[in-house]
TORGUNU-476386 format. One record per residue: residue in three letters; x, y, z of N, C-alpha, C in turn. Coordinates in steps of 0.1 Angstrom, whole numbers, padded with zeros to 4 digits, always signed. Layout:
BEGIN
ALAXYZXYZXYZ ...
This chain:
BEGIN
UNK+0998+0906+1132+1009+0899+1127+1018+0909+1119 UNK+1029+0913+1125+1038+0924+1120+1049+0915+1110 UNK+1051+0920+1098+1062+0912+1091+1067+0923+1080 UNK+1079+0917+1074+1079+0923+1061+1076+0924+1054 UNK+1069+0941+1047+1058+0939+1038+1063+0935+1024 UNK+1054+0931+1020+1061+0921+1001+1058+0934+0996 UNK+1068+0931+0987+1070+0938+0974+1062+0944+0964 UNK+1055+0954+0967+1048+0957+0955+1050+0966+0939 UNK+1064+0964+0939+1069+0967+0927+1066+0981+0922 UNK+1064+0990+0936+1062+1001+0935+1053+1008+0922 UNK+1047+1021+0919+1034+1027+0912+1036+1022+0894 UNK+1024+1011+0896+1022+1011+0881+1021+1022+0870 UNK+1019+1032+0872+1013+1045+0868+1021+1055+0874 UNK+1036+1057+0876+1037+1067+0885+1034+1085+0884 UNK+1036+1088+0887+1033+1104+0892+1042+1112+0894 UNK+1044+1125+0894+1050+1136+0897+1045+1140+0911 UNK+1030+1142+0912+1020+1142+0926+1026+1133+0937 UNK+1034+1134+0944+1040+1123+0955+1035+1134+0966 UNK+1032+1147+0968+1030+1150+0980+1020+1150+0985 UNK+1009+1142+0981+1001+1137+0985+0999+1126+0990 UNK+1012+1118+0990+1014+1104+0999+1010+1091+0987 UNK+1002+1100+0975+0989+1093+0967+0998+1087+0955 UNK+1003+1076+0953+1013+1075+0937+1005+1065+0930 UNK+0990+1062+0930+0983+1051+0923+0986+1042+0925 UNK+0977+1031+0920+0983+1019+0919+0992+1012+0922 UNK+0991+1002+0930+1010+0993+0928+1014+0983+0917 UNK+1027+0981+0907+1026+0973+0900+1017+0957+0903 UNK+1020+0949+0917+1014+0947+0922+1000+0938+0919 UNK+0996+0948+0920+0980+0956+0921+0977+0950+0905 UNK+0987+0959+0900+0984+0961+0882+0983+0944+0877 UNK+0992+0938+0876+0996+0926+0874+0984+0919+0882 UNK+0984+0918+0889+0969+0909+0896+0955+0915+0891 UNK+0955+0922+0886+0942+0931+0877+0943+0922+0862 UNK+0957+0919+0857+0959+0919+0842+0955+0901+0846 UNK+0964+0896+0859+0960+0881+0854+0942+0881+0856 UNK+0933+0885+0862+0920+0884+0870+0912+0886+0852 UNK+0917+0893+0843+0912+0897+0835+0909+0879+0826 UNK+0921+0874+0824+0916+0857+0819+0907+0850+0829 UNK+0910+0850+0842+0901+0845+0853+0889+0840+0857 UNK+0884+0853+0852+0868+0857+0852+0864+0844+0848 UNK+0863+0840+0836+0856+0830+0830+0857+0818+0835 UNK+0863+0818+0849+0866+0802+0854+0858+0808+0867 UNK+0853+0819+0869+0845+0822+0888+0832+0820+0874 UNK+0830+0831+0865+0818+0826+0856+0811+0813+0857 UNK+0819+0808+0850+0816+0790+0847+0815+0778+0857 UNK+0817+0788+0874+0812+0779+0878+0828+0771+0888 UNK+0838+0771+0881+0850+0766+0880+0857+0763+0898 UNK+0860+0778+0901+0866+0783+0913+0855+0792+0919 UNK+0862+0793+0931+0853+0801+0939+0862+0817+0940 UNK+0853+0832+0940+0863+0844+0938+0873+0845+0950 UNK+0874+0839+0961+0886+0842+0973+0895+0832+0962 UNK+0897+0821+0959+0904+0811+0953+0911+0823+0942 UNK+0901+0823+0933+0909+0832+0923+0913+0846+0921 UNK+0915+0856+0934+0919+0862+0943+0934+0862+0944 UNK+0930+0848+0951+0946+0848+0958+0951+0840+0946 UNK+0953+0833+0939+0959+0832+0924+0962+0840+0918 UNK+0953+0852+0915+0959+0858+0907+0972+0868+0914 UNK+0969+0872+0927+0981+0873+0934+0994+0862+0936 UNK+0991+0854+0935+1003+0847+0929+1010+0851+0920 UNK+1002+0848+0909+1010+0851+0898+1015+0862+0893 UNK+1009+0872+0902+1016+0886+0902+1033+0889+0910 UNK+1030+0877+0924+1038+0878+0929+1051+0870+0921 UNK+1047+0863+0914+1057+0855+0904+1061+0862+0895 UNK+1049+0875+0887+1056+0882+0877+1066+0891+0885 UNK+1065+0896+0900+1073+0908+0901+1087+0900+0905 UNK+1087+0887+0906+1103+0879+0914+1110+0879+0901 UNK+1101+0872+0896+1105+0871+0874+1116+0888+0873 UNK+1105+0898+0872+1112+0912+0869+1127+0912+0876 UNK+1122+0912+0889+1134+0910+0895+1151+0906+0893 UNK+1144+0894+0887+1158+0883+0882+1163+0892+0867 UNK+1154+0896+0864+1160+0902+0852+1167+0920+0851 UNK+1164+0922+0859+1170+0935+0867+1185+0933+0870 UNK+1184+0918+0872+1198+0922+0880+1211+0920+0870 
């Protein structure tokens, strides 16, 4: 399934090192790490199951990078 790929708000961490193709992280990435960090305690407890809060917290990442977005402009 070929589409346009979303937005990953390009290297959380960027780098000087680009010619290695390698620029860390995607904001992305970073943002869906930061919401997963509250998370935890709801796959813990029993709550949600980890694909469930997975793809939530990619949501909400994808919400924080539209958010950035609007305020960019």
């Amino acid at each position: 399934m070929a589409g346009k790929a979303k937005d990953d708000g390009g290297p959380a961490f960027p780098t000087d090192n680009t010619s290695t193709g390698y620029c860390g992280m995607s904001l992305r990435d970073w943002f869906a790490g930061q919401a997963l960090a509250d998370c935890v305690a709801m796959l813990l407890d029993g709550y949600q199951d980890a694909a469930t809060i997975a793809s939530a917290c990619h949501e909400l990442a994808d919400a924080m990078l539209a958010e950035r977005a609007k305020e960019a402009k």
